[in-house]
N, C-alpha and C positions, 0 to 999 in steps of 0.2 A: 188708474191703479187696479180697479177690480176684471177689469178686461185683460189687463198683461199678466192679474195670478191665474186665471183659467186660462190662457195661453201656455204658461208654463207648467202648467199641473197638468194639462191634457199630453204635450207634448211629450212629458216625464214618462208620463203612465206608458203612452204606446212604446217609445222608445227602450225603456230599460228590460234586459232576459229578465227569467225567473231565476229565484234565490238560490243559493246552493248551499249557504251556511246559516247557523243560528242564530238568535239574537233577543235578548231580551229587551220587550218591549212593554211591561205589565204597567210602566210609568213613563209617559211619554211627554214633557212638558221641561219650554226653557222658564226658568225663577227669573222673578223680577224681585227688585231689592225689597218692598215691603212687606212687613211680616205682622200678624196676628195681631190686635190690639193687645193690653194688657187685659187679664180675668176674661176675655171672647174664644170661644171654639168656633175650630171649622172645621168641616166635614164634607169631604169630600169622597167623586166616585166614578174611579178613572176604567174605562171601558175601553177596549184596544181587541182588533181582530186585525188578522193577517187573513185577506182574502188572497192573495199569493204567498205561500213562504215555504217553508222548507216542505217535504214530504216522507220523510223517511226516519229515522234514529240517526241521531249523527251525536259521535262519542257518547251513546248512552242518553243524550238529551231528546225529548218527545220532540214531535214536526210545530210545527208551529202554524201549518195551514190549515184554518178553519178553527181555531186553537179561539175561545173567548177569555180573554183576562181579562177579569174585575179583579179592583184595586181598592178597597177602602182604607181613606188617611183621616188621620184623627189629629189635629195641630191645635195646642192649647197657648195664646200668649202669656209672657208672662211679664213685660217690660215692654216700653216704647223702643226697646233693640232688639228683644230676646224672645223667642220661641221654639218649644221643639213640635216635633211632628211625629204619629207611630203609624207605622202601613202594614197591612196585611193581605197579602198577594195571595190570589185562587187564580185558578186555571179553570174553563170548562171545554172538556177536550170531546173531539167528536166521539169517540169510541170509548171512553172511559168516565163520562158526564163531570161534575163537579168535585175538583181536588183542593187541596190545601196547598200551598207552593213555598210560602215562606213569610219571613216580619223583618221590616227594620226600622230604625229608627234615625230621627234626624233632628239634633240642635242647628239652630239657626242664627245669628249673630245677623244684625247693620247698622250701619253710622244713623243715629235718630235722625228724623224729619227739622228736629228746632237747629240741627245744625246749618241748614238753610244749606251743604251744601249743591253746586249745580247738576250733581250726577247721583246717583245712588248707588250705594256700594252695600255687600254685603258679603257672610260667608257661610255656606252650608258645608255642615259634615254630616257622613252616613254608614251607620256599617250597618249590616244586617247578615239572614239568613237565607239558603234558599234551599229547597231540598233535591239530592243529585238526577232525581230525571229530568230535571228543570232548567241545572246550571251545572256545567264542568267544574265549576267553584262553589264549593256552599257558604263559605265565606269571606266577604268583601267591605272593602273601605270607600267612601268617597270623600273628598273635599272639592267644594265646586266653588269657589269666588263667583262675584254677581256683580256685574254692570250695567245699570240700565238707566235710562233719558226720555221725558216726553219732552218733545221738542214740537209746538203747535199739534197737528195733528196726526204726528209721526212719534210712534213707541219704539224704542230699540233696546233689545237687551244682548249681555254677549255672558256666555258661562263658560269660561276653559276648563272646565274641570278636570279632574286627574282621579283614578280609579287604582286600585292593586286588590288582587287576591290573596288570601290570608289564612287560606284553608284549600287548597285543591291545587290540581296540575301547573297551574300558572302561575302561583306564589313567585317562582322565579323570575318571570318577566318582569314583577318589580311593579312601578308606577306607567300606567297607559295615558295617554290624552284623549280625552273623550268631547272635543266640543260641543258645545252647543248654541243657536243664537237662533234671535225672533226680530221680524220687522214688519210693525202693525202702522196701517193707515184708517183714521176714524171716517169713514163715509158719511155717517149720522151722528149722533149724539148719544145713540142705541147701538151700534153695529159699526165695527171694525174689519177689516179683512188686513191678511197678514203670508209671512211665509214664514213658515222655521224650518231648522236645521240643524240633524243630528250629526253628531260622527262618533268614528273609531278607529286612531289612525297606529293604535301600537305605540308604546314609547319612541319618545321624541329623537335621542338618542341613535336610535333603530328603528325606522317608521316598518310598517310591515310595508310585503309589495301592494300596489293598487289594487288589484283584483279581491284580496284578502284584506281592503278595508271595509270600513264600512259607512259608507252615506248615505243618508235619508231626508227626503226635502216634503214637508207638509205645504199644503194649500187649508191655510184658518180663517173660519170663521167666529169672530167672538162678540157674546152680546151682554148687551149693559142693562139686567132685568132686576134692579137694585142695588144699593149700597150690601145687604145684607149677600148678593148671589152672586154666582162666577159660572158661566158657561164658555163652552167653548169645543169646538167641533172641528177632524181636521182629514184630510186623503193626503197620505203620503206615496212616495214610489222609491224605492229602492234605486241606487244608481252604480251600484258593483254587483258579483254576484254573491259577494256573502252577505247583502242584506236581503232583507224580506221586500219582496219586490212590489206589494200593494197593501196597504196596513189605513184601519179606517182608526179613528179616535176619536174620542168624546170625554171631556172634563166636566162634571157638575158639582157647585158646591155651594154652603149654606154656612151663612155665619152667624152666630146666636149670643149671647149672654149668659156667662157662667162664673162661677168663682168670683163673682161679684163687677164682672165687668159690665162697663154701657156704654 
């Protein structure tokens, strides 16, 4: 396993052009079904550069190469089902250092653990803000369903989600398909390696043509430094040319006791 994902991440990398379109990347992770204890906070802080990506203004949105986005998410359980989450997107851009970019927020729903079912289901929704030199849309929807399985020492998870803008040029286009999915192998008992995978394929309906979708495939590494912590480290490669064509990641996170949880 960990020999065939740096086969395939190196092969990515040399293989795919550079980017030619935007893409927002300030949150880059597939959801697996479980969610915040009840009264536990987590806090998290998601780091994303596009060491390939766009270079220019395209409709008004800044490039994205060399672009640092930090991410803080702030997720409060509230039930053995229910949590929401609030995010607050910066940008630190070469030429213009540290900006504000936008917030949103995200209730979270899943079927409890005591239900002993064999799969884990769940469902996120998300609208937020973004502000226009950031996103053609300053505002948007999501609902992302959540299926995921540890099955021995194989994690899988699959997120079809579905997106629409609610506020800018693309209102029209209605509801897009956004997939996303992860497949982790635990090598140790500490350390997993894994592949995920983004998309953007345009409404189902009407997919856009290829060239103007958009796929992105990470090479993960994730490690197990606690019950209480969540790391995770990932090189993506773009694989059309509207994505960003080399995108680094890093998720770290901390979960504590508040509101009376233990």
């Amino acid at each position: 396993m960990p020999g065939a994902v740096l086969a395939v991440v190196v092969a990515v990398v040399l293989l795919v052009p550079a980017a030619a379109g935007a893409q927002g990347n300030f949150e880059i992770q597939v959801y697996g079904a479980e969610t915040v204890a009840p009264g536990r906070t987590m806090i998290e802080l998601h780091s994303n550069m596009a060491v390939l990506g766009t270079t220019r203004i395209i409709d008004g949105v800044r490039p994205t190469q060399h672009a640092l986005h930090e991410t803080l998410e702030i997720t409060q359980g509230f039930t053995p089902w229910f949590e929401t989450g609030f995010y607050l997107f910066t940008s630190v851009q070469p030429a213009d250092g540290w900006e504000y970019v936008g917030n949103h927020i995200r209730p979270r729903l899943r079927i409890p653990e005591s239900w002993k079912w064999p799969v884990g289901l769940g469902l996120s929704s998300e609208i937020g803000y973004q502000r226009r030199t950031y996103s053609t849309d300053r505002w948007t929807v999501e609902l992302r369903p959540i299926i995921d399985a540890q099955r021995g020492r194989w994690y899988l998870s699959f997120n079809p989600t579905f997106e629409r803008a609610i506020d800018g040029p693309d209102v029209k286009r209605g509801w897009e398909f956004t997939p996303a999915a992860k497949v982790g192998y635990e090598v140790t008992k500490k350390v997993s390696l894994g592949l995920e995978y983004y998309g953007a394929i345009g409404r189902l309906n009407d997919v856009d043509r290829p060239r103007e979708q958009q796929h992105l495939l990470f090479a993960v590494l994730d490690l197990d430094l606690g019950e209480n912590w969540e790391f995770n480290l990932g090189i993506g490669a773009g694989l059309t040319p509207a994505t960003d064509s080399l995108i680094i990641k890093s998720i770290i996170g901390y979960r504590f006791d508040f509101l009376g949880g233990k």
